[in-house]
N, C-alpha and C positions, 0 to 999 in steps of 0.2 A: 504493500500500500504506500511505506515512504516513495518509491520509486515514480507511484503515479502521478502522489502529489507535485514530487521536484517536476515532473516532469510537466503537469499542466501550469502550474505558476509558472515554472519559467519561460514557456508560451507565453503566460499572460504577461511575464515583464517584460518580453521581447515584444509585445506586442501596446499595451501600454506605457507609449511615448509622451513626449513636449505635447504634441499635439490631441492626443485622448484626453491627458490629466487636465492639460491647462482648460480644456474645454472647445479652444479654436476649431478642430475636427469636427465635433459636435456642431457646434455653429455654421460652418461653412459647407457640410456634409448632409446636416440631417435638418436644422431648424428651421432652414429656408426655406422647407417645404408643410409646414405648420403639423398638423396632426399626421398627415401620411408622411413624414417623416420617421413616424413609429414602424412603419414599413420597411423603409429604406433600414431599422437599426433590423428590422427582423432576418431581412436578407444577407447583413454583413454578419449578423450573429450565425447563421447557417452556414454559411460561405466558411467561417473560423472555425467551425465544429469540422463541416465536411473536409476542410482539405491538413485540417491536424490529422483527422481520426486515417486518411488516406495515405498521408506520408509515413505515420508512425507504421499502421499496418503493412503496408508496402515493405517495409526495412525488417519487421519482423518476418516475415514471408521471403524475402531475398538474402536473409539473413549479412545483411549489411547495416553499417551506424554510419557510412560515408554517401553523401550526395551525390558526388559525382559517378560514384561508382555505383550506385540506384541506374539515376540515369543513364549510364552505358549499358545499364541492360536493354533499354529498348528506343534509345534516342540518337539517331545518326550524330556523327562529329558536329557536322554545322551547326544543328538543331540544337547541342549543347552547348556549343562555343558563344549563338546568340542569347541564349539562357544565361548563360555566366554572365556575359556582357551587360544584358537587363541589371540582373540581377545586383551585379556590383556599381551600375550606376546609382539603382537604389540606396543600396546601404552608404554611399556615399552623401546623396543627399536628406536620407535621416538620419546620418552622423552630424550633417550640419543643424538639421532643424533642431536636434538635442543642444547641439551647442551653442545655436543666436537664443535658443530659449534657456538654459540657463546663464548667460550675459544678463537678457532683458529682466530676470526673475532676482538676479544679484544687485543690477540698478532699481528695479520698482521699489527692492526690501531696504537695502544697503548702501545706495547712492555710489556702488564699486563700478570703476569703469567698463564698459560693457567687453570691447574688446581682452582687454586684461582677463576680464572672469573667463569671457570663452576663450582663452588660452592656454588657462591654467586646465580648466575642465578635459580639453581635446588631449591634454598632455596625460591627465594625469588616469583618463579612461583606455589610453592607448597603453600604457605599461601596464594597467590591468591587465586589460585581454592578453598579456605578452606572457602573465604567466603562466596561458594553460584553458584551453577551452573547455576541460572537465570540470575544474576546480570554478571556473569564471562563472560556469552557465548553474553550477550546484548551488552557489553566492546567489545567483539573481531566483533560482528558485523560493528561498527562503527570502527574499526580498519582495517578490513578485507578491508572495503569501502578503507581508504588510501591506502592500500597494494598494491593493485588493481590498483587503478588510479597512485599509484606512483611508480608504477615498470615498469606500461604501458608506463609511459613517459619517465622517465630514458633509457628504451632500445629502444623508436624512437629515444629520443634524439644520442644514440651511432650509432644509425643505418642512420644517418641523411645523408652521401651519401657513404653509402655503398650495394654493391649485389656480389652476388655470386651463385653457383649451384653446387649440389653435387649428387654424385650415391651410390646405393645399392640395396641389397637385400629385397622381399615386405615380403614374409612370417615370417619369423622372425621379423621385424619391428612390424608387427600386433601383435604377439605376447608378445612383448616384448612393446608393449603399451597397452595389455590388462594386461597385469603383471602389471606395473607401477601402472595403475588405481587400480587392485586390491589390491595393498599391501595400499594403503593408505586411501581404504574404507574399509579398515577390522574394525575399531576401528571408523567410519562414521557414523553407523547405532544410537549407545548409541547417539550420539551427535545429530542426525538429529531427531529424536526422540524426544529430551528434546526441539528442536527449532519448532515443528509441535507445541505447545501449541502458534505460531504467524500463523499459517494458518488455517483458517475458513472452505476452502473448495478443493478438488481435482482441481480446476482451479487455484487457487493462488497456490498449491502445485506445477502444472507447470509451470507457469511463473517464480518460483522463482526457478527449478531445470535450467529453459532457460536459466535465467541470468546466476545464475552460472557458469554453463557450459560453456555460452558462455566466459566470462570472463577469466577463466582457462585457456577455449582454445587460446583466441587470446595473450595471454600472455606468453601459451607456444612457439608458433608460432613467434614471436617476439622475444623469448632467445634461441630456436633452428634458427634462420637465423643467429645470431649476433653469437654463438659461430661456426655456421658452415664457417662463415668468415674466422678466425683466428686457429681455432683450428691443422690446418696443421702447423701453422707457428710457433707460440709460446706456450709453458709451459703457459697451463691453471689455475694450482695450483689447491687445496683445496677448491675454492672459483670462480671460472670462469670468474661469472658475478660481482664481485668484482676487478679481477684481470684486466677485462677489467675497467672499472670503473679507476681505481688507471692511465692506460695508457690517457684516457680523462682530467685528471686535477685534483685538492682539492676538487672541489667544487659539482663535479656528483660523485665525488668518496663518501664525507662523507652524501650527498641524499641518493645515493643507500645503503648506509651501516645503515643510518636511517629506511629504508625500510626493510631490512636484518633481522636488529636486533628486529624488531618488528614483521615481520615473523614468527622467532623464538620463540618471546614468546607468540604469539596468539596460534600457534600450541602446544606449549609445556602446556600450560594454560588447551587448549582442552583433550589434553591428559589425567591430569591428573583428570579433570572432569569427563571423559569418566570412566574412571577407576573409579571413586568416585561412579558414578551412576551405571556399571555393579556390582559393590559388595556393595551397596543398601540395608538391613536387614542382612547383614553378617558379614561385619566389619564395628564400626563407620567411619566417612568418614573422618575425622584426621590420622587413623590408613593407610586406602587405597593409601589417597594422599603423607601421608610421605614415603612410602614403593616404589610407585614409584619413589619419588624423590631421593630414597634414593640409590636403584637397580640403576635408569636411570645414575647418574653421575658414577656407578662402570663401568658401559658398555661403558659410554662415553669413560675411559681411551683408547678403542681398535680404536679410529682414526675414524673423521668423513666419510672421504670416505672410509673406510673398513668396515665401520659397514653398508650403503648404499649400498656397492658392495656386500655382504655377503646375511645380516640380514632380507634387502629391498628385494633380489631377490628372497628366498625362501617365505617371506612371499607374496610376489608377486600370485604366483601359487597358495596358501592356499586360499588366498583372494578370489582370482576367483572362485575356486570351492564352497568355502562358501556362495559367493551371488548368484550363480547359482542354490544351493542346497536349498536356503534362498526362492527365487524367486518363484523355482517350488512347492515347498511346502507349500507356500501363495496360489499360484493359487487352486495349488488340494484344501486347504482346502477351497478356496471361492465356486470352484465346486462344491464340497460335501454338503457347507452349503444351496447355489443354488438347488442344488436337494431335500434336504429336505425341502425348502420350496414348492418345484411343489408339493411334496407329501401332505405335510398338506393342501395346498390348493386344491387336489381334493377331498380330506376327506371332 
């Protein structure tokens, strides 16, 4: 059971970034579309269940903990090569958006120079990940776990007598929740992958894609009600679910900003592991991990929500077609393998 746990928290801290905690995602993802919004979260919650519970089983079944070498089982060279390529422009640009968002969360709290903070941050997330993608991704497990439990409570706590209800459009909602989910499992796969060496079997691989998912979901749900409260009324800022925070008091203000900031480097930690383990017999993994850190703070300069509105939405689309493409291409190959075996067994 420990196994499962590490294994769906550290999903959920790879997957709750800058962008989930602070609330911006939420906002720009799902609120814009007033109540069918609640769709769009229902979609990206499916989307994070389905293609955990896929990858893990996958690796239990191919009896591999390495991505690329999944992939070689049924993904021609090119087809992988553009995958890597996707995939590590991703993680480079949610290394950045970890690191303009803890800059911006170090000047709203602490008046620390923006670039300074994300300096130090990119620095000192990159020798993490240098120690060891085992040891890195076990850390964000049990981190993932507070993330989780202490963002859920901070946003009942703000929600504690508040309701509301809001209108939109469904077809774009969906889409625009299966974008979300996709842009942020593009760079999932390497990481779920290296966390399947804690599951045994295709049943613990679902239970631990259920938790997750569930968890994501009820937490999106929870910072899409609270910012659909407010959002008409007052300047959200850079920071949302901070900026509400800061209106609550000192004291859920510097909680939620603990949670924030540890967000941030679980995911930014993930990232640059990710990246460590897709370029694996290619570059030493000092080499990999610096280059992100080093790329992610240049990008950072272009502003945490523009790099989210931009960077997040195109890769959004890529994402999707990726795991769809990922998906079908498992399956045919388990077909194919399936059919050779009827054949040697009526030999």
């Amino acid at each position: 059971m420990t196994g499962i746990l590490i294994t769906a928290y550290s999903f959920v801290a790879a997957v709750i970034g800058a962008g989930f905690a602070s609330g911006q995602e939420v906002l720009s993802f799902f609120s814009l579309y007033g109540k069918w919004g609640l769709l769009g979260i229902g979609v990206s919650s499916f989307v994070f269940g389905g293609f955990s519970y896929f990858v893990l089983s996958a690796c239990v079944t191919e009896k591999t903990s390495d991505y690329n070498t999944l992939l070689g089982r049924f993904m021609n060279r090119g087809a992988r090569r553009i995958s890597a390529a996707v995939t590590l422009v991703f993680l480079v640009c949610s290394f950045a958006v970890m690191t303009a968002c803890f800059g911006e969360t170090a000047y709203l709290l602490f008046g620390l120079n923006k670039a300074a903070s994300s300096a130090a941050f990119a620095a000192v997330c990159t020798v993490t990940a240098m120690t060891g993608s085992d040891r890195a991704l076990k850390l964000n497990g049990v981190l993932g776990a507070v993330i989780a439990f202490g963002i859920t409570a901070a946003a009942l706590y703000m929600l504690r007598y508040r309701e509301h209800q809001t209108f939109m459009t469904q077809a774009s909602a969906v889409v625009s929740g299966g974008g979300y989910a996709g842009y942020n499992l593009i760079g999932a796969g390497v990481i779920l992958a290296g966390l399947s060496r804690n599951i045994k079997t295709k049943s613990d691989a679902a239970v631990s894609a259920v938790l997750a998912a569930g968890a994501l979901s009820f937490m999106l749900l929870l910072i899409f009600a609270l910012i659909g409260i407010y959002r008409k009324y007052i300047d959200l800022g850079e920071l949302p679910m901070l900026t509400l925070a800061l209106r609550e008091g000192r004291g859920i203000t510097y909680f939620y900003s603990a949670m924030l900031m540890l967000a941030v480097v679980t995911t930014a930690v993930s990232d640059v592991v990710g990246a460590a383990e897709l370029t694996a017999g290619r570059l030493p993994r000092y080499v990999s991990a610096a280059a992100v850190g080093i790329i992610g703070f240049a990008v950072s300069g272009a502003g945490f929500s523009a790099v989210i509105n931009t960077a997040y939405r195109a890769c959004g689309f890529l994402g999707m077609g990726l795991i769809l493409y990922t998906i079908i291409k498992y399956k045919k190959y388990k077909k194919e393998r399936k059919q050779e075996k009827n054949r040697e067994n009526k030999r």
